[in-house]
N, C-alpha and C positions, 0 to 999 in steps of 0.2 A: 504494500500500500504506500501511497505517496502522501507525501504531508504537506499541509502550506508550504507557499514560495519555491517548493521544489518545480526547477524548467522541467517538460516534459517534452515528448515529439507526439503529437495527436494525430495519427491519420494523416490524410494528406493538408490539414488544417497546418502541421507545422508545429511550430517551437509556441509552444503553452505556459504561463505561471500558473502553478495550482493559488487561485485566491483564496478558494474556501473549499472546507470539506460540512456537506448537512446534509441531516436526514430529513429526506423530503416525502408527503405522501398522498397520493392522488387519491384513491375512492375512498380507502378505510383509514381514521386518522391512527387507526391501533397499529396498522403497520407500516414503517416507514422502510428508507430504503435511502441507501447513504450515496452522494453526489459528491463526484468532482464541480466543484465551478472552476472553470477552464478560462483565463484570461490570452487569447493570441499575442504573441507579439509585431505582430507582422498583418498586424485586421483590428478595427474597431468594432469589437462584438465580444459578447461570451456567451464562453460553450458549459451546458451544463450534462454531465454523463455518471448512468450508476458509476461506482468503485469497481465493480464486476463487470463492467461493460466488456464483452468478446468480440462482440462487432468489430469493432474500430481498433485498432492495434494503438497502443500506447505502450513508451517505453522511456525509462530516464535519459535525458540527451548524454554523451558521451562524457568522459572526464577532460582534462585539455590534456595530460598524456595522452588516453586515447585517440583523441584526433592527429595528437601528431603521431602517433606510430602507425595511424593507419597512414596517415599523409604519405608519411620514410616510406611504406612499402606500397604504393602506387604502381612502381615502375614492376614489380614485383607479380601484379594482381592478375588471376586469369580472368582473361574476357573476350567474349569472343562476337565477332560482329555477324549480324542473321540480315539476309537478304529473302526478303518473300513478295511475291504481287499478288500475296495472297492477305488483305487487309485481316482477316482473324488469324493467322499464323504470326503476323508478323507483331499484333498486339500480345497475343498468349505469350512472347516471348519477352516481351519487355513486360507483361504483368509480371512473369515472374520474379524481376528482379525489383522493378515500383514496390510491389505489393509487398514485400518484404519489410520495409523502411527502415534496412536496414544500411547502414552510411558504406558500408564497403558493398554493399550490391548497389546502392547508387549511382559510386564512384565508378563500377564496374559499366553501368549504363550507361551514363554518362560518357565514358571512353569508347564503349562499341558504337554510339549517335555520331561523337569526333571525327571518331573514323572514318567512317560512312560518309559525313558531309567533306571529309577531306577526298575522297574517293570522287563522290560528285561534282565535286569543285573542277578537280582535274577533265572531268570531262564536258564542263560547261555546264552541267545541270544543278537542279536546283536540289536540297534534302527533302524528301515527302514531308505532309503537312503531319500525319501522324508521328514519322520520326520527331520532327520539332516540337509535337505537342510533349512528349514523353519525355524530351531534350530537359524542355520547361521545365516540368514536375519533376523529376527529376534533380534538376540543378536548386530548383527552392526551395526543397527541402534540404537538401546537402547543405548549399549555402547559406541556409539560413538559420540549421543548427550548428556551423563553422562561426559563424558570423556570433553569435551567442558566444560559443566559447575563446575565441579572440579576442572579443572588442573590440570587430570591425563591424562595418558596412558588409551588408551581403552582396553586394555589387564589390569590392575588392576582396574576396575570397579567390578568386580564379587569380590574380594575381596575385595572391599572400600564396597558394599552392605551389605555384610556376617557382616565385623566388624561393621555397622550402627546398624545391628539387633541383635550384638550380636549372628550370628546363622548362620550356613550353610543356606543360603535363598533358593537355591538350592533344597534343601531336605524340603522348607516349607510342610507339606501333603494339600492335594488341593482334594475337593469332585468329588466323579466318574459321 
């Protein structure tokens, strides 16, 4: 269980302050049922969700060693880039690593999109719109629990990674 002030990563909602934890109760006042209040950092709203909630993946944001060891071994990560003109093959494969939200399948997805639009680049064309949607999602979650553990702007995260490694991380090459 998470407690006040604890950051959280909610879904694809993002990087969350727990502000409140209450038991809340719809039809019977005898039985309640215990609630995150979810404040976004990154949205003006709040999210309210049981404790138990299964739905929606929730998970403590990383520690800031954690982020930098994952950062170190980038160059490291397997990932592998999926070419399909088939628009459900080519989602199921990037759910798989979305849906996870977990920051090294991310980063993983995030490098096989790179790739891909560096691929299409070379031959004049454009990245599919699906590609880029997943690029997005993708990257704002990444960057925006980096951005948390930093004390950056999530907009300089792609370059706070680049200078980590010394390297356009971007353009890491990543197996087909």
């Amino acid at each position: 269980m998470f407690n006040v002030d604890d950051l959280v990563l909610y879904g694809f909602t993002g990087v969350c302050r727990v502000a409140e934890i209450k038991a809340i109760s719809f039809d019977d006042p005898n039985e309640k049922e215990l609630y995150y209040v979810l404040e976004p950092l990154y949205q003006e709203c709040t999210i309210s969700t049981p404790v138990d909630n299964t739905r929606i993946p929730m998970r403590a944001i990383l520690t800031k060693k954690e982020a930098e060891d994952l950062i170190d071994r980038i160059p490291e990560l397997d990932t592998e880039m999926f070419h399909s003109s088939v628009l459900r093959e080519l989602t199921e494969f990037y759910d798989q690593y979305l849906n996870t939200y977990e920051a090294d399948k991310l980063i993983q997805l995030c490098l096989s999109i790179y790739n891909k639009r560096d691929i299409q680049r070379e031959i004049n064309k454009k990245l599919g719109a699906t590609d880029e949607r997943y690029l997005k999602q993708a990257e704002s979650l990444l960057f925006g629990e980096f951005a948390v553990i930093f004390e950056k702007d999530p907009e300089e995260i792609a370059d706070f990674i680049g200078e980590r490694l010394n390297s356009d991380w971007q353009k890491i090459n990543i197996s087909e």
